[in-house]
N, C-alpha and C positions, 0 to 999 in steps of 0.2 A: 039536616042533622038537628035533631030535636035537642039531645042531653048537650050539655057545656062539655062535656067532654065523654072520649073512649081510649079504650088500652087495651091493644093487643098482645098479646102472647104469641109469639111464633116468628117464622122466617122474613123478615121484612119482605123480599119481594112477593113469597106467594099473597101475603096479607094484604099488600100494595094490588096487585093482583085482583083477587078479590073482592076488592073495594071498586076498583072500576067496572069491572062488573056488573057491581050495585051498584053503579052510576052517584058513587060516593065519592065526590072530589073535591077540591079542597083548592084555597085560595094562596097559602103560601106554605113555603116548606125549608125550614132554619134546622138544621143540623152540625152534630160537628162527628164524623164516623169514625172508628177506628182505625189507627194512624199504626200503617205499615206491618211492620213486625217488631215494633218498642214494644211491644205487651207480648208476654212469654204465650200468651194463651188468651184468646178471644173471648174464648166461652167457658172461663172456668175447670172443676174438674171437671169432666163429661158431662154438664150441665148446657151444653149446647151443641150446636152444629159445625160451626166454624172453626179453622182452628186459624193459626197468626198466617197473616199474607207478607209475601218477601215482597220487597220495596219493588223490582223486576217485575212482578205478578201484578201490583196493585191496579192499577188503570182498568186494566180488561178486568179483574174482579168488582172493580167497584161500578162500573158501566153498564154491568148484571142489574144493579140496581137503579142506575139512572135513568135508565129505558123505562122501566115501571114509574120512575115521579114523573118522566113527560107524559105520561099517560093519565095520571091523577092528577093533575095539576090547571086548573081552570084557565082558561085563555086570559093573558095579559098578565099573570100571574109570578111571581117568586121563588125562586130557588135559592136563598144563602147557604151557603156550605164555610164553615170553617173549617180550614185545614191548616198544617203546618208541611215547612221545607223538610225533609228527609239529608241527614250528616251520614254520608255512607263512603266508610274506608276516609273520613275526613276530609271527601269533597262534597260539593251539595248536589245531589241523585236529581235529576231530570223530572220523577216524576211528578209532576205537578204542571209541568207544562205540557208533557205528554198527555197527561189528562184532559186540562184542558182542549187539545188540539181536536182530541177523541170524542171528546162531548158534544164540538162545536160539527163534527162527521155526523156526530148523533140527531140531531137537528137541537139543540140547545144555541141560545146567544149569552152570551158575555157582553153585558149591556154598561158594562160601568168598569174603572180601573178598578183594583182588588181593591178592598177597606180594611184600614191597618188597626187592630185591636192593640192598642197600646195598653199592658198591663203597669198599674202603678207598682207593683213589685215583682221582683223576678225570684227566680230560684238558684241559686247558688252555682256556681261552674268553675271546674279549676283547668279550661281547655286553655292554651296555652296560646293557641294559633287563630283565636277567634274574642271578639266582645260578647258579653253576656248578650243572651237573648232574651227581648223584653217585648218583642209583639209576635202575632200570629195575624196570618189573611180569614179576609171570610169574604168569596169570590162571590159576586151576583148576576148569578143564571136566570133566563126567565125561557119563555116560549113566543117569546114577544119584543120587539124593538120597542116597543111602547108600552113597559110594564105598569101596573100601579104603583108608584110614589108620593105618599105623603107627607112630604116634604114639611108642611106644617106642624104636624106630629113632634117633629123633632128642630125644630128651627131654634136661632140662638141670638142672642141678643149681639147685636153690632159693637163691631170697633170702633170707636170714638172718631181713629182715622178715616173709616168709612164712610161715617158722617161727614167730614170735611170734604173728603173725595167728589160725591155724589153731588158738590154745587157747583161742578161746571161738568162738560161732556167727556163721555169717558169710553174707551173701546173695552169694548166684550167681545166673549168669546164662545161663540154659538152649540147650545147645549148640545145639538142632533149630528155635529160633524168636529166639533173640536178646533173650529175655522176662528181666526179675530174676523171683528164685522168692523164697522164703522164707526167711529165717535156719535154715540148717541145720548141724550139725558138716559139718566136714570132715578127711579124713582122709590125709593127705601120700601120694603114690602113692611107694612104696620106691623105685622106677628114675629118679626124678626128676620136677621141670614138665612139662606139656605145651610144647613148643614154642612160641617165639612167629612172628608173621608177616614179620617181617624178618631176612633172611639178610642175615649180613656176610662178605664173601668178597674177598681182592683181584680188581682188575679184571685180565683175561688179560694178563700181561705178558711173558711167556715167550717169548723170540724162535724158539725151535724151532718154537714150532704153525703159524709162516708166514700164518695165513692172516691177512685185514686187517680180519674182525669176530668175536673169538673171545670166549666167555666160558668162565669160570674151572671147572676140573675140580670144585670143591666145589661149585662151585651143581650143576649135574647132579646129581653125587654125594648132594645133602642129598634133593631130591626124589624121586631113584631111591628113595632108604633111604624115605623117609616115604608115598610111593605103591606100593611092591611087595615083595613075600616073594622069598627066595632063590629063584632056579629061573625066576622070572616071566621075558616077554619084554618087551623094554623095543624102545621103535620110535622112532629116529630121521628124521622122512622129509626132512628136511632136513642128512643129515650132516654136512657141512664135513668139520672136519679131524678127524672121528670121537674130537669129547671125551666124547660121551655114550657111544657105546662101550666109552672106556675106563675110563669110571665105572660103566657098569654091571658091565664083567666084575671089576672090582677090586672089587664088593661081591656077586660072585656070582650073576648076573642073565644073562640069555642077551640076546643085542642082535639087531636088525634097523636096518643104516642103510641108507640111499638118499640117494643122488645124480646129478644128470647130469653132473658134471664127471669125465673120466677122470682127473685129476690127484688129485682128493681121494677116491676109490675106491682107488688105490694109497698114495699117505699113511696112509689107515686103516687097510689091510690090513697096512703096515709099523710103526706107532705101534702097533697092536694085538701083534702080533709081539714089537714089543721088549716091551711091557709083562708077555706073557707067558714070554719069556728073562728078566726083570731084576726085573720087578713094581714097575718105574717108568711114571708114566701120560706121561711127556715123552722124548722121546730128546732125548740132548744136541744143541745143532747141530753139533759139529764133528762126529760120527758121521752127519750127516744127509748130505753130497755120497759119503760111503764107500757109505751102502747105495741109491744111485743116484737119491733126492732131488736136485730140481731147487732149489736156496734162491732162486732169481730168481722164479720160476713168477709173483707176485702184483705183482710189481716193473715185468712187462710190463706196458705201456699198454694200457688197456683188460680188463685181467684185475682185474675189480669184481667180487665172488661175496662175495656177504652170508650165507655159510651157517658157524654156529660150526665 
């Protein structure tokens, strides 16, 4: 893949599809999909193909498309998915596990516990039987018990307690089986901890990105850094309003998004644009009706598109 980036138009799986084909494959794949039947409407008015999946249905429809990223997806390679739990009838609906179970049928591994996206602000809720909900998962699939990690990427500076800890022997706990080993030294890695499993990030509040379920350019951003090397191709197949785009090319990664809404295929191509004019990942909104940005687009009725 020569250009920094491409944007398809069309049905993800055939496009997915057709790229292996052209033996066009790609190093990692961060998405967040459309979440159940919360969106009245997938695809807008008739502006697409799809219309809302019942929470019952979701698994097997979304496995239509998982089957195609094991296919595009480069050995040893990345699958983050963020998804959220499903509140159905006020209990919390299965699927997510059943997905998972499905996936792992599918030949997919589940290489790591979920990663909890700890939002710094939440959105308001007056459920009676429940706390506010302030994180979401974002599960790490690969095709590989030994995916790429780059751990370094994202490393963090030590607890002071750390440091104390590390001057006599200490038992660990063996990354490949989850086993305690032995009282062993250890020796402080100079770039820092390894990372821990929960990102804190604020939730997307930016009224520029428009769309009505976005998430925050750092979650992208942290997993792009921690799943791929400069240069790698990062595959959106759910783009939205093309944030993983702009997190990859802002960490130097070549992008592949796809969508079937023509509204968010030119938003990205223009977000993307400016970020490379300005080397800002948001255009301001009052610049947004200048470069022929529609600010109503999501505001119509029936314009429900659950794609970050």
């Amino acid at each position: 893949m020569e250009e920094k980036y491409k944007l398809y138009l069309g049905d993800t799986r055939k496009v997915v599809a057709e790229m292996v084909e052209r033996g066009e494959l790609v190093d990692v794949i961060f998405t967040s999909p459309p979440y159940f039947d919360f969106r009245k409407n997938y695809s807008g008015d008739g502006d697409g193909e799809v219309g809302s999946v019942h929470v019952d249905d979701y698994a097997d429809w979304f496995l239509t498309f998982t089957e195609q990223f094991l296919k595009v997806l480069k050995p040893n390679g990345s699958f983050f998915l963020n998804i959220n739990e499903k509140i159905d009838n006020g209990v919390v609906h299965p699927v997510i596990d059943e997905l998972k179970y499905k996936m792992r049928k599918q030949g997919w591994k589940l290489v790591a516990k979920p990663y909890i996206w700890y939002k710094k602000q939440a959105m308001p809720t007056n459920c009676k039987y429940r706390a506010i909900d302030r994180y979401e998962y974002v599960f790490h699939f690969s095709n590989s018990n030994k995916p790429k990690f780059r751990a370094d990427n994202c490393r963090i500076p030590y607890a002071e307690s750390s440091k104390t800890r590390v001057k006599n022997p200490l038992t660990t706990i063996d990354s490949r089986d989850g086993k305690y080993g032995r009282k062993t030294d250890v020796k402080l890695n100079e770039k820092g901890s390894l990372p821990h499993n929960v990102i804190i990030t604020p939730a997307e509040s930016n009224p520029s990105v428009l769309h009505p379920a976005p998430f925050h350019v750092e979650l992208a951003e942290w997993f792009i850094k921690v799943g791929s090397d400069e240069g790698d191709i990062v595959l959106d197949p759910f783009n939205g309003s093309g944030t993983s785009g702009v997190a990859s090319l802002n960490h130097n990664r070549k992008y592949v998004g796809i969508d079937m809404i023509p509204f968010n295929i030119d938003f990205t191509k223009k977000r993307i644009g400016y970020l490379e004019e300005t080397g800002e990942c948001y255009i301001p909104k009052k610049e947004l009706e200048p470069l022929g940005i529609d600010v109503n687009y999501y505001k119509m009725k029936g314009k429900h598109v659950n794609n970050p």
